[in-house]
C-alpha positions in Angstrom: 82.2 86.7 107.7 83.2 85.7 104.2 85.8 87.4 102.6 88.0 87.3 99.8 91.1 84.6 99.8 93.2 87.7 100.0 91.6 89.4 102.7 91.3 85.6 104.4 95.1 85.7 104.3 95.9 89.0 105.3 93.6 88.7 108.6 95.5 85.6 109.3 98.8 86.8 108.6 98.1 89.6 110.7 96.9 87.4 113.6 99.8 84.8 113.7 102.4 87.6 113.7 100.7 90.2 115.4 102.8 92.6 113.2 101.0 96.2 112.7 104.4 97.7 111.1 105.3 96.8 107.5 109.3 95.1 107.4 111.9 95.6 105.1 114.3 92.7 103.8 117.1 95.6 103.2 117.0 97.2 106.9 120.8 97.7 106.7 120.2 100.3 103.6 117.2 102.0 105.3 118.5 101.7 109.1 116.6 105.0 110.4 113.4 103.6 109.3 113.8 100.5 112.0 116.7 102.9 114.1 115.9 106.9 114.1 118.7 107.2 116.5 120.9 107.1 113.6 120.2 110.2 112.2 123.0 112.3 112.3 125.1 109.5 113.0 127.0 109.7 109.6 128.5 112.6 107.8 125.9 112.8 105.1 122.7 114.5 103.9 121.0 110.7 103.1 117.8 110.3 101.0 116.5 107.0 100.9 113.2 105.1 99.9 112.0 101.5 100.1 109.7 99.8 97.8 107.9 96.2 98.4 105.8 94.3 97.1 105.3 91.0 98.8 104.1 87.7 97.2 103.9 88.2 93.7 100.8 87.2 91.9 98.2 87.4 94.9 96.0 90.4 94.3 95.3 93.1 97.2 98.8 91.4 99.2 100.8 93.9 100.9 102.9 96.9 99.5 104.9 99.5 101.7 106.4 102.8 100.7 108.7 104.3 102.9 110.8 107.7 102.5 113.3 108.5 105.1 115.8 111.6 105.2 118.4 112.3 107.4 121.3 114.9 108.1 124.0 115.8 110.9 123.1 119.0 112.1 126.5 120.5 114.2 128.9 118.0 115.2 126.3 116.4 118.4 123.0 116.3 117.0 121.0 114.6 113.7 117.9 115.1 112.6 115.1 113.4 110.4 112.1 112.9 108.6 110.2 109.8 107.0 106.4 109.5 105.3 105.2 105.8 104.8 102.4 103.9 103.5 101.5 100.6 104.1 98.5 98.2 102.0 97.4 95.4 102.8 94.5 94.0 101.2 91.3 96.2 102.7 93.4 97.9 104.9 96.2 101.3 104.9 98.5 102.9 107.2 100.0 106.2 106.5 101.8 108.6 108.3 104.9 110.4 108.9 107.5 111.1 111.7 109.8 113.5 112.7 113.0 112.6 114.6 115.8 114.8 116.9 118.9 112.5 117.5 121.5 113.8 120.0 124.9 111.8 120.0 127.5 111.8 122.8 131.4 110.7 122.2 132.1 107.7 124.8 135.6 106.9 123.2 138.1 108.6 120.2 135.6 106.1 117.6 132.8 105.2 119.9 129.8 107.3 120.0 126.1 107.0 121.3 122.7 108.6 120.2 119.6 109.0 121.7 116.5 109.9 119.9 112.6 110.8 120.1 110.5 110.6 117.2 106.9 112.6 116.9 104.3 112.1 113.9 100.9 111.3 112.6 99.4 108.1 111.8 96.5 107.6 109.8 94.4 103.9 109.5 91.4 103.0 107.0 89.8 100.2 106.4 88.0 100.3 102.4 84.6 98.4 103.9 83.9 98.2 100.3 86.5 94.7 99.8 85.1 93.5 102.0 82.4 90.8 101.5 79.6 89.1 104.5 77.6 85.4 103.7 74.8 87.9 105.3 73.8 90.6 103.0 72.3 92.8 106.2 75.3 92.5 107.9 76.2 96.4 109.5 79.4 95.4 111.0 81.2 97.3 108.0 78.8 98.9 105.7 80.8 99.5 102.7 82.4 102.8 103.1 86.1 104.2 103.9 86.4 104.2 107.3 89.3 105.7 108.9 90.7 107.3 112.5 93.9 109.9 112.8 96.5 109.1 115.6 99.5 111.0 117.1 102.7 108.3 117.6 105.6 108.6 119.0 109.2 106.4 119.1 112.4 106.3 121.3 115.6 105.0 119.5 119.0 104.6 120.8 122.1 103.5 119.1 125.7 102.6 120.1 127.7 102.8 116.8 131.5 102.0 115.9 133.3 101.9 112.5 133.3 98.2 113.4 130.0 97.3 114.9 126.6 99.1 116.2 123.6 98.3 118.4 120.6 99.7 118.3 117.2 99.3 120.0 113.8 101.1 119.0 110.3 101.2 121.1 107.6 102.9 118.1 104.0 103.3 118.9 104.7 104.4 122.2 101.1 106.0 123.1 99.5 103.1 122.5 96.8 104.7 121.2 93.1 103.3 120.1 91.7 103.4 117.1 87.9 104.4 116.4 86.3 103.2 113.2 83.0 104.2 114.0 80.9 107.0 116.3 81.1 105.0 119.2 84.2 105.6 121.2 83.3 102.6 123.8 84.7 99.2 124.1 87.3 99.2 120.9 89.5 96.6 120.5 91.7 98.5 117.8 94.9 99.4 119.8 98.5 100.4 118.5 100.3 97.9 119.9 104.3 98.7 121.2 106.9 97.1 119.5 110.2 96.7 120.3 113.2 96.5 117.4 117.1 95.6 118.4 119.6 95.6 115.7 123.2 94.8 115.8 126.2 93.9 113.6 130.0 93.2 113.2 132.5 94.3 109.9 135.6 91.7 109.7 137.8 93.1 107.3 138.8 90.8 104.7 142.3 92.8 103.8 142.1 96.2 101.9 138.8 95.9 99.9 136.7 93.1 101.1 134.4 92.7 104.3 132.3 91.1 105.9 129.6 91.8 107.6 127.1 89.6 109.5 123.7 91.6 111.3 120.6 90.6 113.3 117.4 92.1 113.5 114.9 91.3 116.5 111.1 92.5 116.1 109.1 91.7 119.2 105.4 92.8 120.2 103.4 91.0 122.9 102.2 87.8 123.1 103.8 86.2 119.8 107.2 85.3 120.0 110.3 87.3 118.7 111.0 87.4 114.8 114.4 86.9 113.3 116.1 88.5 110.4 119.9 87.2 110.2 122.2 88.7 107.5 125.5 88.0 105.7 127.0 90.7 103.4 130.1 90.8 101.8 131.0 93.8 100.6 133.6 95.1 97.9 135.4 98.9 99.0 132.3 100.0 99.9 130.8 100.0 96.7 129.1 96.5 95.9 127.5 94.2 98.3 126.1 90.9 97.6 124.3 89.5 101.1 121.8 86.6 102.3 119.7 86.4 104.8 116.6 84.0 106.6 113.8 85.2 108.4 111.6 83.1 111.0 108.5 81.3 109.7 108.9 83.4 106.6 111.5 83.8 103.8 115.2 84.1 102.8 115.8 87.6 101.3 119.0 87.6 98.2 119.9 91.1 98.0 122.7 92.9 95.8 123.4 96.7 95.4 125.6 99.1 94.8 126.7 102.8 95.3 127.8 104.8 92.5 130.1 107.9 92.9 129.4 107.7 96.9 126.0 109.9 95.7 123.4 107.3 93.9 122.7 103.7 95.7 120.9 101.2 94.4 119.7 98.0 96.5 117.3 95.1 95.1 116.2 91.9 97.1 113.7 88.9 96.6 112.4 86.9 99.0 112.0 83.4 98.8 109.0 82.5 100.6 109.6 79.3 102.7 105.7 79.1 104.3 102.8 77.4 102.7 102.3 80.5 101.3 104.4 79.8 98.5 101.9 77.4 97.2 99.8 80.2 96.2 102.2 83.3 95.5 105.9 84.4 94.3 108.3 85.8 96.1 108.6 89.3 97.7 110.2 92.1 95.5 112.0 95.2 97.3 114.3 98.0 95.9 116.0 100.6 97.6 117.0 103.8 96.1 119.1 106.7 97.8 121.1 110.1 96.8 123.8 110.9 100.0 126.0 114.1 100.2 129.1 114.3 102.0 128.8 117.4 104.1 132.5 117.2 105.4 135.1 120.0 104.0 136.8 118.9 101.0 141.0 118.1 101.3 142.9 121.5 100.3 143.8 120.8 96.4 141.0 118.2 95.9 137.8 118.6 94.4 137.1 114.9 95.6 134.7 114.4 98.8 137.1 112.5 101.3 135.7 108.8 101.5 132.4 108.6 103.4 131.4 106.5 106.2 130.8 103.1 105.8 126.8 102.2 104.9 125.3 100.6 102.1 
């Protein structure tokens, strides 16, 4: 098969990373995308969406949408929504999830969630970029091809003011995916993946912090991927941070949060692979609108400080 450079790339990306899931340089600010178990976990009504575009200047390379909400519901339970979208060259996954989070309190300031998550996902393949040396080729024969899946992912999370841990199994079922009429002998399967997040706050007196965070991304037989993160952060309302990912970039992310309602996150990715022989680096923004749904203080019209998150 003959294919474009693009396409040549994206199949071998895929291949070497075995990575059917988009990833997001600014996890932190869009944690129930990689952690549904946190929904609910904060005292907020949270909005937030993700934007990437990765390597700059190669057409067809990959470009994710994601649009998570979430909300306490009671003081023991959260719930959640998210729609996504995901391009890469001839290729696009959509879908959406729906998430019910229940939280227990272990200590006065430790808590722990549990969470199952229930969606649609929906993959095509746009035969049509898709060029063969052999002109009578029938292994794709031009046209949008495209199967409809039901997914599911279990999330927990142990969370602190200080530090959290979370783990995350999506694409659960497993399931196949069928291209054409003939339901025999695919080799299209949803692979299971397996996410575990976790981070530390060291206060740095009254209005700095620091905060260093790991994200492991794992699915059989490649080995795990690494995001490490260091973000210093100014009374919760600008944060500068750094990070390096294995066998692929270092993300430079700022942002801030304005009025505890409107957040605004950007981060580029250097590209440290041969890749960036050919392309830029990766851009990603984050934009969110939070309400505090705690009681206001007798005599203020002020929302009491919100929990700690980007």
């Amino acid at each position: 098969m003959r294919t474009t450079p693009i396409v040549a790339m994206c199949l071998l990306w895929a291949t070497s990373e075995a990575q059917q899931l988009p990833q997001l340089s600014q996890y932190r600010s869009n944690d129930y995308l990689y952690i549904p178990a946190v929904a609910g976990s904060r005292p907020l009504f949270e909005m937030r969406s993700a934007h990437r575009n990765q390597w700059v200047g190669i057409t067809d390379a990959p470009r994710t949408f994601m649009l998570g909400v979430t909300t306490p519901v009671g003081a023991k339970m959260g719930i959640g929504g998210s729609v996504f979208t995901d391009n890469v060259g001839p290729t696009r996954r959509t879908g959406f999830q729906l998430t019910y989070a229940y939280h227990l309190r272990l200590t006065k300031e430790l808590k722990f969630s549990l969470s199952l998550s229930g969606g649609m996902l929906q993959y095509l393949v746009d035969g049509s970029k898709i060029t063969f040396n052999d002109p009578n080729e029938t292994a794709i024969d031009g046209q949008l091809r495209d199967d409809l899946v039901p997914d599911m992912t279990f999330s927990l999370l142990l969370y602190h003011p200080r530090y959290w841990f979370g783990f995350t199994a999506p694409q659960l079922l497993r399931n196949k995916l069928y291209f054409f009429d003939d339901r025999d002998g695919t080799m299209n399967t949803l692979e299971r993946h397996y996410f575990a997040t976790a981070g530390y706050k060291f206060m740095l007196g009254e209005q700095f912090a620091l905060e260093p965070s790991v994200l492991v991304k794992y699915v059989d037989p490649v080995p795990p991927k690494l995001d490490a993160n260091l973000t210093l952060r100014y009374k919760e309302f600008l944060w500068l941070g750094a990070g390096w990912r294995s066998n692929d970039a270092i993300p430079i992310t700022v942002g801030f949060w304005l009025k505890r309602m409107f957040q605004f996150g950007y981060s580029y990715d250097i590209t440290t692979t041969g890749l960036s022989q050919y392309a830029g680096g990766t851009h990603e923004v984050m934009l969110a609108v939070t309400f505090d749904k705690r009681p206001r203080p007798r005599g203020s019209s002020v929302p009491e400080a919100a929990a700690p998150v980007e």
